[in-house]
N, C-alpha and C positions, 0 to 999 in steps of 0.2 A: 942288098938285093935279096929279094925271097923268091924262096924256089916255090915251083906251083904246089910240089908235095905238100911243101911246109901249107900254104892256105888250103889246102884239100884239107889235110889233117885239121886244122884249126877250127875250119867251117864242120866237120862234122861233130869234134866236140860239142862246139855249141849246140849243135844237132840234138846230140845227145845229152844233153844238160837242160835242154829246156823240154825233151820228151819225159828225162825225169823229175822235170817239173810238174809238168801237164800231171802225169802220172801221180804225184806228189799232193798237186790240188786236189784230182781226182777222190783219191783216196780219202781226204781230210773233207771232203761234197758227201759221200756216200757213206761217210761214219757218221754224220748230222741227223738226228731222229726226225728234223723237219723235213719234209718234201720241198724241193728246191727245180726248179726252172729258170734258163736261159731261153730269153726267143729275141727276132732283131725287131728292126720296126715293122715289118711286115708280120709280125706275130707268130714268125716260124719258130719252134723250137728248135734251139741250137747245142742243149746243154741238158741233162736231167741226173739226178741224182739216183741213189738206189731206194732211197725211201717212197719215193715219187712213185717207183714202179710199186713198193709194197702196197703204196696207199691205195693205188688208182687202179692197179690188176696189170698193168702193162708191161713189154718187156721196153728195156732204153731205145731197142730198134725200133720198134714200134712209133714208142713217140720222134724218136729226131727225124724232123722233116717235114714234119704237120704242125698244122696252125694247131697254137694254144687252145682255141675254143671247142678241141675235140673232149674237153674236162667241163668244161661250161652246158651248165642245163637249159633249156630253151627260156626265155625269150633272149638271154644273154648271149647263147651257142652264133646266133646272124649276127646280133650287136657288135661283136668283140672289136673287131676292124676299124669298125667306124668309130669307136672311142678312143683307137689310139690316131686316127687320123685329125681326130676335133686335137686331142694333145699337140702333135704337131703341126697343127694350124692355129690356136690357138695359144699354146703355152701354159695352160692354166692348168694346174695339180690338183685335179678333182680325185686321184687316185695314188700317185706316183708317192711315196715317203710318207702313206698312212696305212693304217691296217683296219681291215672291213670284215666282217663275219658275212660269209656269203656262203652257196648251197651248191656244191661241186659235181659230179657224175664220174663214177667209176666204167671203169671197162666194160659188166656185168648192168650196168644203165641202172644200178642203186646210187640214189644222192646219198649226200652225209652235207654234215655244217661243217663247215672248215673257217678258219681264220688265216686271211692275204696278207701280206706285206709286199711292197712294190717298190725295187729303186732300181734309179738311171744309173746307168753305166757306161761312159765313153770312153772309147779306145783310144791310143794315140794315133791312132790314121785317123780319128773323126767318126768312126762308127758308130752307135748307138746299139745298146743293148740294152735290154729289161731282166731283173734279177727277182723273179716271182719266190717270196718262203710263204710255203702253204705249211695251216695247223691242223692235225685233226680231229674237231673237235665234238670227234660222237660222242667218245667216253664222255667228256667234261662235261657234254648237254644232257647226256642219259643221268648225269649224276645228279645235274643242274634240276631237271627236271623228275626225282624221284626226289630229290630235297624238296622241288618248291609242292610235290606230291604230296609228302611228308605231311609238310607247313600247311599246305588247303584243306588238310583230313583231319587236323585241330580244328575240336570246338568250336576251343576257345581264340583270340583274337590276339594276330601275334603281328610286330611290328622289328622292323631291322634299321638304324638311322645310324650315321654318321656322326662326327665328335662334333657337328655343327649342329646338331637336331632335326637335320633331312632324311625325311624316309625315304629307304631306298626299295625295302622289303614291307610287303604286306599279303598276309592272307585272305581268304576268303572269308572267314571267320569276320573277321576285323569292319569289312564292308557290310555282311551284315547285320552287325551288332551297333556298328558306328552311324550307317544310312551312306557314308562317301563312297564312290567305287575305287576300281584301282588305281586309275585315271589319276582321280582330284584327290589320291595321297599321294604319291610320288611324286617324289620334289619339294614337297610342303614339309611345313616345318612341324614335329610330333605335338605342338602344344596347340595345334590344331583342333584336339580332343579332351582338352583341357578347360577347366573353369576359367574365368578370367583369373581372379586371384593366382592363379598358377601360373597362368599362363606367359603375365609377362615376367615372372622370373625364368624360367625354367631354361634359358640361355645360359644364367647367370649361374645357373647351379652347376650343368657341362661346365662350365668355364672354371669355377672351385676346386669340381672334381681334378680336373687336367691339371690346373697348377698345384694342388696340395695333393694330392692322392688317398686322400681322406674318403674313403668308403662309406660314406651316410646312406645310400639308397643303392649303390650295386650290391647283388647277392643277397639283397634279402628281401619282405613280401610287404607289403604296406595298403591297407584299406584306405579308397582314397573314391573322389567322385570323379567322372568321367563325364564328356561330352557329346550328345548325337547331333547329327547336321544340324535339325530341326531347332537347337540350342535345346531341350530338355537337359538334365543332369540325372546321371542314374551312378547308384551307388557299382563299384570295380575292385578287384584286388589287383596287384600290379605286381610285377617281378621283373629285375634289369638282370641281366648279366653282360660283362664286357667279352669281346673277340676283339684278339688280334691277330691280325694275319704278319703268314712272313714277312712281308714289306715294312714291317710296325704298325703300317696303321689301324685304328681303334674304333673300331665299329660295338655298337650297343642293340641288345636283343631284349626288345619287354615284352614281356607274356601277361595279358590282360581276361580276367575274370571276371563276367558279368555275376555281380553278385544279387540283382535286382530280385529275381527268385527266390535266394536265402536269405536275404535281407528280410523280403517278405514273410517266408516262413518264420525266419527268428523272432519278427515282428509278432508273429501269430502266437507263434510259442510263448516268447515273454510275457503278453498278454495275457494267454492262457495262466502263464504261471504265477504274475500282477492279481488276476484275479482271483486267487487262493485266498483261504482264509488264515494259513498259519505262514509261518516265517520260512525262507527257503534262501539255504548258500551253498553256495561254489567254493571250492577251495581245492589249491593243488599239494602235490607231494609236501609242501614246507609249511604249510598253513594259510596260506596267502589268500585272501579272497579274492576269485576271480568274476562272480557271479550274483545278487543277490534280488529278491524279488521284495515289492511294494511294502507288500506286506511287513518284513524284517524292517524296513523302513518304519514304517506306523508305530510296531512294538518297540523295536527300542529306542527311536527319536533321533537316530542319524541317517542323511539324506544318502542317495547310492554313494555320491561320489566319494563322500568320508568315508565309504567300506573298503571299497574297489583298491587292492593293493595291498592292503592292512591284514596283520594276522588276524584269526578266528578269535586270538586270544581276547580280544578286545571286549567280547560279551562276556569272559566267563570273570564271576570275581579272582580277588589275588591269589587264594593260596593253590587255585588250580591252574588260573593264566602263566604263572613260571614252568609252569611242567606240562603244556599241552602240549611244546615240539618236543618233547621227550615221549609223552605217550603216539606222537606219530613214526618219529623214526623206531621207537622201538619195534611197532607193527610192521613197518615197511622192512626191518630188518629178520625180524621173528614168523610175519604172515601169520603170530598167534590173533582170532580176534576177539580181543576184549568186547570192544565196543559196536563195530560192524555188524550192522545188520541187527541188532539190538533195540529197544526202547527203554531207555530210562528216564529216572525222574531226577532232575538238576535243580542248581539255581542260576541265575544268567542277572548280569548288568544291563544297567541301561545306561542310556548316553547322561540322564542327571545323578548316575550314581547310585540309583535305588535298584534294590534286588528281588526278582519274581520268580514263583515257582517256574520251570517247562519242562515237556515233555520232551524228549532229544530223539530222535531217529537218524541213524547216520548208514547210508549207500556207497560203496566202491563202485565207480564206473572208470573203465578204461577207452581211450580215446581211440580213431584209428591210427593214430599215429605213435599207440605206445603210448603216451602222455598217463599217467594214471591220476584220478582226481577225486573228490568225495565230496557227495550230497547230503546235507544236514539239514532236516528237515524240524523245525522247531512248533511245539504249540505252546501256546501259552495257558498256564492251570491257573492264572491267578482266580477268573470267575469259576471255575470249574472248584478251585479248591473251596473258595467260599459258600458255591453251591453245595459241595459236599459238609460242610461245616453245617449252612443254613440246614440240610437237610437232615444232618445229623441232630440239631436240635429241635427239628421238626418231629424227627421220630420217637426222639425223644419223652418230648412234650404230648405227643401223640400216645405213645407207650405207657408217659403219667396216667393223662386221661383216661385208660382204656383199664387200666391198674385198679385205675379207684374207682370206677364203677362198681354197685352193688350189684349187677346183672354179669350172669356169663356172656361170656362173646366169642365166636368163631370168625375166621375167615378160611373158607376152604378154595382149594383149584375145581375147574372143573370136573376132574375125575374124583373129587370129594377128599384129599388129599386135604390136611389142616397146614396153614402156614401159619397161621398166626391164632393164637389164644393168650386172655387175661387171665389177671390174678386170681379173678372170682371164680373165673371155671377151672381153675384148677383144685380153688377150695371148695366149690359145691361136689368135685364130680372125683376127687380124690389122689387125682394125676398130678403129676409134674408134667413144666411146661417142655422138659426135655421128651416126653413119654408121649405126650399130643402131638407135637410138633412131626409131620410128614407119614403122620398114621391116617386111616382111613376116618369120617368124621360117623362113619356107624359103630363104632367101637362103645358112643353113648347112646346109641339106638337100641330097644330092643330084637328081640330075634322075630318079630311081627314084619320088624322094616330092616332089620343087617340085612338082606341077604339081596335086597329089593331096594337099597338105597340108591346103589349105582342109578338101576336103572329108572328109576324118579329124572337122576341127573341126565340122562342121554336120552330121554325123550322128551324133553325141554329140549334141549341144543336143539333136535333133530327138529320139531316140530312148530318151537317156541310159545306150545302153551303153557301157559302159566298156571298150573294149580297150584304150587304151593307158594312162589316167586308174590311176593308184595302181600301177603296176608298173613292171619294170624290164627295158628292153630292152638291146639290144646294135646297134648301128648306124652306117656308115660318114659322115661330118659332114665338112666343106669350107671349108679356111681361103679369103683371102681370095687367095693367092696362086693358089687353084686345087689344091693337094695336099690329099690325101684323111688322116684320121685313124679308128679306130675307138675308139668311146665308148659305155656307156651312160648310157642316158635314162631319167629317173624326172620324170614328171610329176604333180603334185599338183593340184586345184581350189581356188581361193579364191573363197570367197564375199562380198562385200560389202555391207554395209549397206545401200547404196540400190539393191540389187538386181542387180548388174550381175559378172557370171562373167567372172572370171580365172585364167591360166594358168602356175602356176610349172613353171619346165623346171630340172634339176638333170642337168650333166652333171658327169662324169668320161672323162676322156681315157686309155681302158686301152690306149694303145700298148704302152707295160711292163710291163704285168701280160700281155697278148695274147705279149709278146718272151721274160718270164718263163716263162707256160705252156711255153712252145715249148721253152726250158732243162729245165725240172722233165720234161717229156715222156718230152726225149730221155736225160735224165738218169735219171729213172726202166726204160724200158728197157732202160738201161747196169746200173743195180742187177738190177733183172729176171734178167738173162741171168748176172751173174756168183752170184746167189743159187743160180737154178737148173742152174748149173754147177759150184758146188762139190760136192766128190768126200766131203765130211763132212758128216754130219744137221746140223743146225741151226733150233733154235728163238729165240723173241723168249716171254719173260715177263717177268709185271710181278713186283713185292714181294712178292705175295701168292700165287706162283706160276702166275698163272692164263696161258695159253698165248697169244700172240698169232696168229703167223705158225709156219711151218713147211713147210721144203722139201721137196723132191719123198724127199732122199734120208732124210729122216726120216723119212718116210714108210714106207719102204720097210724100214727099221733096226727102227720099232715095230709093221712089219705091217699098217699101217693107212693109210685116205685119209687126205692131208695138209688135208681139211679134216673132218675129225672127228677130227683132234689140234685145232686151233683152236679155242679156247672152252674146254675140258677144263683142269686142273688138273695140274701137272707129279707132285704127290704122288700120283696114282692112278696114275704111272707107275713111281713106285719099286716095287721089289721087297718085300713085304709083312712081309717078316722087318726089313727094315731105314727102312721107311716113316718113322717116328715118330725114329728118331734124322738121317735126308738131310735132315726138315723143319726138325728145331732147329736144325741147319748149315744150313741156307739162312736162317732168321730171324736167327741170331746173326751170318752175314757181313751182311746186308742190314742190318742195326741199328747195326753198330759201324763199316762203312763208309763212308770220306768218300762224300760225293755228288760231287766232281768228280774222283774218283780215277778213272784209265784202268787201273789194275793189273789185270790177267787173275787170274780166282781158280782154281786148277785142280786137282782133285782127282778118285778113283776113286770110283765108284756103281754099285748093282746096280740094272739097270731091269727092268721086266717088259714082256715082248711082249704083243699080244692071244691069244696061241695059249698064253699062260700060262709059253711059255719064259723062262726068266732071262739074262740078260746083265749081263757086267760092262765097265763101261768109261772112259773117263777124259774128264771133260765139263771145261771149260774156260767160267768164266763173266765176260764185261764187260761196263759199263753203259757204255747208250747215250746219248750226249746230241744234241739236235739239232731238226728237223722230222722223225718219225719216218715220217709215212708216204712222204718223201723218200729214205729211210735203208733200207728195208722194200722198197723199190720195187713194182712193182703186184702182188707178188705178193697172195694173197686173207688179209685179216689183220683181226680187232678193231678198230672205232673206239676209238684210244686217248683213255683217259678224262685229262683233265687236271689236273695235279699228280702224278700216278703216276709213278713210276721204272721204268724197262724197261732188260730186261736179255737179252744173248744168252748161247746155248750152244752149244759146238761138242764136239761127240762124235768119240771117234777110238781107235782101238787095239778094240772091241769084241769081248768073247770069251764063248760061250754056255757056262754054267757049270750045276751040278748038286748039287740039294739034298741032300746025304749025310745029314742030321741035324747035320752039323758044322758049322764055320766056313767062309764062302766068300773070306773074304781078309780082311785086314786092312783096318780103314778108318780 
């Protein structure tokens, strides 16, 4: 039998055992960082946590005893009822054991995004209750959304996909560089943007990676073509890197570089640098070729791809190609520079083994990346050398020529500066060629014209007449001892190629020709006076009898000026009966005559006066050999024509005779 105490006391234990229960739960509710609510079916709150009040501003009094929907923002705030009433009418979990990101209302009527979770709860009496865990999830969205900020505010085109190849992430960027929106990437698989050749591996290769962990394309940057909606291909750079999240799993981030721009540009540049005329390489810290143009191609006879990779050493011959990575690191380790920034003169290989002179220029450039690399710029001397050779024997030969001339020869600058003089002028005029050479060209002038030579020269330039330029003077010139010589001068212009006017001077030294005249003069006179002194007519004709010369006293014999005998024909002087046989005898001696015979030819002729009178007389003919207008002296006589034979006549004995009808003498 039990006393009532005994169940008083027992019943309130329990009392007290489940208040510090309640108490118990309570306290393990309100230590949970999530917001938590209980309500019944009717939507009442029955239960709240203390996070709930942090979250939402309210105190626990507050909410117990109001419907749930005083946290819900309109249009949801009237709804709330009727969805848990469709629940209980219907049965069907459009809510109940899932979780929803929905847009909550605090005390203060600011929403925030929160994330629900919702599950059923039955009592043992049959009750029903609802156990709401609210998230808050402003931080995460404010973060969400200063990340996917971030990611919009790239350029460049950035993609987020899963170990399956579904994009889950994409920027703004990526849409429009790609043409898809955000839309028609999510969900899709990344080889979407892909060539076809890529495209249906590109599963295959996720799938390698995952099972081997063989890192062939994560972490590092690979030029590659890309895909726009439109199907075009445009050249990209590409970069993966893996995430993993806490949960393990393994999401991939590529960051994609429209490289269509630099590709361009590089395009342009290469080109630019294809079309040079000398050789041009790349090369980095170790010697390696990273770079080479067309040109380097042509000269030494390997196409790019045989460079691309390969030491520099490759052009140079052997005893240098051992020690060209030794002349680099020693630089890279010294910063002495030998060679940098330098031109020398080398010899370089070709791809058949034959060696040519070049020119080498070598540049340091540093990359932005720190990378540091060198530019070698090559010419090739081979025509240049030969040119210099060809021109060396040009000048050479030029030099002979000019040596062995009997004439002096200058060439001045325009400011009358000598750069060049021969042999001859130095032996007419007393100098050495070291003592001419970059002296003034008046130094053989005298003090008529030193002083006034210049400006001879600068009023030409200025003006471009020509008084002295392409003609030929006569002028007194000054050796070095001080004696005077007379010469002339013939000056020529030379024009040069890079524009610069020079002065050929061409002398001749006519002391003997000046010493000559003076002979010929006085010698001439001496003919002169004995011409015009002899007491016998006397003519000068050629073969063809035409008259040359004719002195005073023949003149006088045919009645006529002795210069309109000159020029006249000897046959219009024969006497007309006998014209036609005096001319056969002058063709038939002149024909059968030696040419260097002195023999006097002499025989009787009838001539005719201009008064018509006859005369017979006895002409006496010799050829003349020599410089005729020497021979002739000044008397006034026909330019003798050259190759002609000339001949004189000397008249004597003349007696004026009379045409009876009969014979005038015997011929």
């Amino acid at each position: 039998y039990i006393q009532p105490d005994e169940i008083l006391g027992t019943a309130k234990s329990a009392s007290n055992d489940v208040a510090r229960e309640k108490e118990r739960l309570k306290g393990m509710i309100d230590s949970a960082f999530s917001a938590m609510f209980q309500i019944d079916e009717a939507g009442t709150i029955k239960l709240v946590n203390q996070s709930a009040c942090d979250v939402f501003g309210y105190t626990e009094a507050e909410f117990l005893g109001n419907n749930i929907s005083m946290i819900c923002p309109s249009p949801h705030k009237k709804r709330h009822d009727s969805y848990l009433k469709n629940y209980f009418a219907s049965g069907k979990k459009n809510v109940i054991g899932q979780r929803r990101q929905l847009q909550a209302v605090r005390k203060d009527g600011s929403q925030f995004s929160m994330v629900l979770g919702v599950k059923e709860v039955v009592s043992p009496w049959g009750e029903r209750y609802f156990c709401g865990f609210v998230q808050d999830k402003t931080e995460v969205n404010e973060k969400i959304q200063l990340a996917q900020g971030l990611i919009n505010s790239s350029f460049d085109p950035m993609f987020g996909i899963d170990k399956k190849g579904i994009i889950k992430v994409v920027n703004r960027a990526a849409t429009s560089v790609f043409g898809w929106t955000e839309e028609e990437f999510l969900g899709k698989n990344i080889n979407l943007i892909m060539p076809h050749e890529h495209s249906e591996n590109h599963d295959q290769y996720m799938a390698n990676y995952q099972s081997s962990g063989i890192k062939k394309v994560i972490g590092k940057k690979r030029n590659l073509m890309g895909k726009h909606k439109d199907g075009k291909l445009f050249p990209i750079q590409l970069g993966v890197n893996e995430i993993i999240l806490d949960n393990g799993d393994s999401y991939y981030c590529g960051y994609v570089r429209d490289r269509s721009e630099f590709e361009l540009k590089a395009d342009v540049l290469k080109a630019a640098i294809d079309s040079s005329f000398d050789a041009m390489f790349m090369i980095n810290e170790r010697g390696i070729i990273q770079f080479v143009n067309q040109a380097a191609c042509s000269v030494f006879g390997w196409a790019e791809q045989d460079f691309i990779g390969k030491n520099i050493a490759m052009i140079a011959p052997k005893e240098h190609a051992e020690n060209h990575n030794l002349y680099l690191s020693s630089y890279l380790t010294s910063g002495l520079k030998r060679v940098i920034g330098k031109n020398r003169e080398l010899t370089a290989v070709k791809k058949d083994g034959s060696e040519f002179p070049i020119q080498l220029g070598v540049r340091e450039a540093k990359a932005a990346s720190g990378d540091r690399f060198f530019c070698g710029f090559v010419k090739d001397l081979s025509k240049s050398k030969k040119d210099e050779e060809r021109l060396k024997r040009h000048q050479q030969l030029t030099t002979g020529m000019l040596n062995s001339a009997f004439d002096p020869m200058f060439q001045i600058s325009s400011k009358g500066i000598i750069q060049m003089v021969n042999q001859a002028a130095c032996d007419h005029f007393g100098y050495s060629q070291e003592e001419f050479l970059g002296t003034n060209i008046a130094m053989i002038t005298g003090p008529e014209h030193c002083d006034r030579h210049n400006s001879y020269l600068e009023r030409y330039l200025q003006t471009g007449e020509k008084r002295v330029i392409g003609r030929r003077r006569e002028l007194l010139a000054f050796r070095k001892d001080g004696s005077s010589m007379p010469i002339e001068l013939g000056v020529a212009e030379i024009d040069t190629i890079w524009g610069e006017k020079n002065f050929a001077g061409f002398i001749r030294d006519i002391s003997r020709q000046k010493y000559d005249a003076e002979q010929i003069s006085e010698h001439e006179k001496l003919t002169e006076g004995i011409f015009a002194s002899m007491l016998d007519p006397m003519l000068t004709v050629d073969e063809k009898l035409r008259i040359y010369s004719a002195n005073a006293q023949a003149g006088l014999e045919f009645g006529a000026e002795t210069t309109d005998l000159i020029g006249t024909s000897l046959s219009d002087h024969f006497a007309e009966k006998y014209r036609k046989s005096h001319k056969d005898f002058f063709e038939r001696h002149f024909r059968f005559r030696r040419h260097d015979s002195s023999e006097a030819l002499k025989s009787t002729f009838f001539m005719a006066r201009n008064n018509k009178t006859i005369f017979q007389t006895e002409l006496s003919c010799t050829e003349l050999f020599g410089p005729f207008p020497i021979l002739l002296g000044s008397v006034k006589s026909l330019e003798h024509e050259p190759g002609s034979r000339v001949f004189s006549l000397f008249f004597r004995g003349s007696k004026e005779v009379k045409d009876n009808g009969g014979s005038w003498g015997l011929f």
